[in-house]
C-alpha positions as CSV (number, residue, x, y, z in Angstrom):
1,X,8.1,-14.8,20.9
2,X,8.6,-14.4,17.0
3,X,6.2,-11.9,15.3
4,X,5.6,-10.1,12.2
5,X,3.5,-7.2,11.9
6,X,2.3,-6.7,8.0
7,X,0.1,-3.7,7.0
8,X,-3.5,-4.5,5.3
9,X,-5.0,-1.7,2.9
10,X,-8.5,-1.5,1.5
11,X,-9.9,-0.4,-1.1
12,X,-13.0,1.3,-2.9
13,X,-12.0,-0.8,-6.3
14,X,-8.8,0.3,-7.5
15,X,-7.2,-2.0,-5.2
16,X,-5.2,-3.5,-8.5
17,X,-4.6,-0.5,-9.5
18,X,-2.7,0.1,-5.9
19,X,-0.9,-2.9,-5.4
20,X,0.7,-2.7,-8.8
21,X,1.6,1.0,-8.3
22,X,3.4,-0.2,-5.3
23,X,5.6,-3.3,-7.0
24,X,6.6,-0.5,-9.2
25,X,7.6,2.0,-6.2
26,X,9.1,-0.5,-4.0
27,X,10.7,-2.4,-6.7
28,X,8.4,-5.5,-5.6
29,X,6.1,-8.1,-7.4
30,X,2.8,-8.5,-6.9
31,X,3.0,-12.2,-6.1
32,X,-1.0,-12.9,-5.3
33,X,-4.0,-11.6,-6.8
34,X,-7.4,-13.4,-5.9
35,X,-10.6,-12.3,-7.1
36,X,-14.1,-12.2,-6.2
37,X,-15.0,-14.3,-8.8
38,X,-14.2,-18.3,-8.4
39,X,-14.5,-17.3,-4.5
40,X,-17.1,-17.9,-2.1
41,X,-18.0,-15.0,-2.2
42,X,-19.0,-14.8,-5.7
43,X,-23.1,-15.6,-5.5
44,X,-23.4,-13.1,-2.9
45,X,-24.9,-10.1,-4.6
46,X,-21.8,-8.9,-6.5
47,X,-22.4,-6.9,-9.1
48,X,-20.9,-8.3,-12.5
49,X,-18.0,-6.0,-11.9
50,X,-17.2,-6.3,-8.9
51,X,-16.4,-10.3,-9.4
52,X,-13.2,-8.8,-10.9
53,X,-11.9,-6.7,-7.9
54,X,-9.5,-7.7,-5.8
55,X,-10.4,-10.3,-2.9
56,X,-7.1,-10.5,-1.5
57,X,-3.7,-9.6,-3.3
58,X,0.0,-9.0,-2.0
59,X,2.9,-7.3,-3.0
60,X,6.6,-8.5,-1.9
61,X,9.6,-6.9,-1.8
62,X,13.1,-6.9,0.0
63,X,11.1,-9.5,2.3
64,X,8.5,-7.3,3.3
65,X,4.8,-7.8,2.0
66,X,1.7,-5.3,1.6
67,X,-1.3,-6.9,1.7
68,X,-4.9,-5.1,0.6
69,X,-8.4,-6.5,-0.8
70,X,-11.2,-4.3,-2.6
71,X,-14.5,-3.8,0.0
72,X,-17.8,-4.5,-2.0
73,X,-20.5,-2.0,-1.4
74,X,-22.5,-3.4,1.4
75,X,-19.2,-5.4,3.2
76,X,-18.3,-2.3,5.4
77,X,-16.8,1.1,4.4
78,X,-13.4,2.6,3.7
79,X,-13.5,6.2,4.7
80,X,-9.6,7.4,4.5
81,X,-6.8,5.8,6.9
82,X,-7.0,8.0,9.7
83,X,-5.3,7.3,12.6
84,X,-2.7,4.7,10.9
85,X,-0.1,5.6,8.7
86,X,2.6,2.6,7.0
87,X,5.9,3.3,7.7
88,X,8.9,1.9,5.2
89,X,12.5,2.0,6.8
90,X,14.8,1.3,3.3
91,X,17.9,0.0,4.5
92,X,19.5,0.7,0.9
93,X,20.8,4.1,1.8
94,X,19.5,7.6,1.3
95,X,19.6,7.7,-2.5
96,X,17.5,4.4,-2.1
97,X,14.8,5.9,0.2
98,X,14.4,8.8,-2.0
99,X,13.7,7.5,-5.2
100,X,11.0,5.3,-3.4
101,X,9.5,8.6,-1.6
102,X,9.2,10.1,-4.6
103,X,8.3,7.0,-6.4
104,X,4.8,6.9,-4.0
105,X,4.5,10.7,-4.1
106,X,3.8,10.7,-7.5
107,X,0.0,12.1,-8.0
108,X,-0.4,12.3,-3.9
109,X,0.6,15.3,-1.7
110,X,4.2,15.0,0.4
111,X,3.4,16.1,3.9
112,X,7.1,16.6,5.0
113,X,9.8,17.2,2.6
114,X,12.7,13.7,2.5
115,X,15.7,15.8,4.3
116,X,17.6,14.8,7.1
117,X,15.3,15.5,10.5
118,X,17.0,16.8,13.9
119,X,17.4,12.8,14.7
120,X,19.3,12.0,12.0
121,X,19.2,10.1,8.9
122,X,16.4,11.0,6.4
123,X,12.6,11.5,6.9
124,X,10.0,12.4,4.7
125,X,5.9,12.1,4.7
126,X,3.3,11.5,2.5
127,X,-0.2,10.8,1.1
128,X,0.3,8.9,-2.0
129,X,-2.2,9.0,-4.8
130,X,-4.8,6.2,-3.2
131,X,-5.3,8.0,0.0
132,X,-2.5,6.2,1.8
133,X,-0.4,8.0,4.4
134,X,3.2,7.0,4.3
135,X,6.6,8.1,6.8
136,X,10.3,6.6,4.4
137,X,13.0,6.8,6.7
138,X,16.7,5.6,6.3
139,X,19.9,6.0,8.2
């Protein structure tokens, strides 16, 4: 069996905002963006702003994808990520893993120092500026 396990992040609006912030970090693209607006669900009680928010959007790099959509008030709630936390192994090398943990620390709160743990490698946690919990390891 082939498989592929992609993280999805929501979002209380800023979910543009997000994905961009992580094509810059990851030294990715965002390569889809689709709005509210145009979709079908743009006559369902969105506010005017809200048709501009993010219905789905993606961000690609080194073959890996993030995916994440904005939740319209009423569609459900985003409360925080507890319980899940997205994990980026960069096989680039150390110097490579650290410039993107500091890259997605910027404006969050770093949990655990990037040093090298008792398993080896490098290891470092994070909540970045959206809320997001992050672990960057490398070898």
């Amino acid at each position: 069996m082939a498989m592929q396990i992609d993280c999805y992040l929501s979002f209380h609006g800023n979910c543009e905002e997000a994905l961009n912030f992580y094509a810059q970090c990851l030294g990715g693209k965002v390569t889809t963006l689709m709005r509210f607006e145009g979709s079908p669900m743009d006559g369902k009680e969105l506010s005017p702003e809200w048709k501009k928010k993010v219905m789905h959007g993606t961000v690609e790099a080194e073959g890996a994808q993030i995916m994440g959509s904005d939740v319209p008030p009423g569609m459900g709630s985003v409360s925080g990520y507890n319980g899940i936390t997205v994990s980026l192994w960069v096989k680039g090398g150390v110097d490579q893993a650290r410039k993107a943990f500091d890259a997605l620390a910027a404006g969050g709160q770093v949990k655990m120092p990037f040093a090298p743990p008792f398993w080896g490698g490098h290891f470092g946690m994070l909540t970045d500026k959206f809320g997001v919990p992050w672990m960057v390891s490398c070898e």
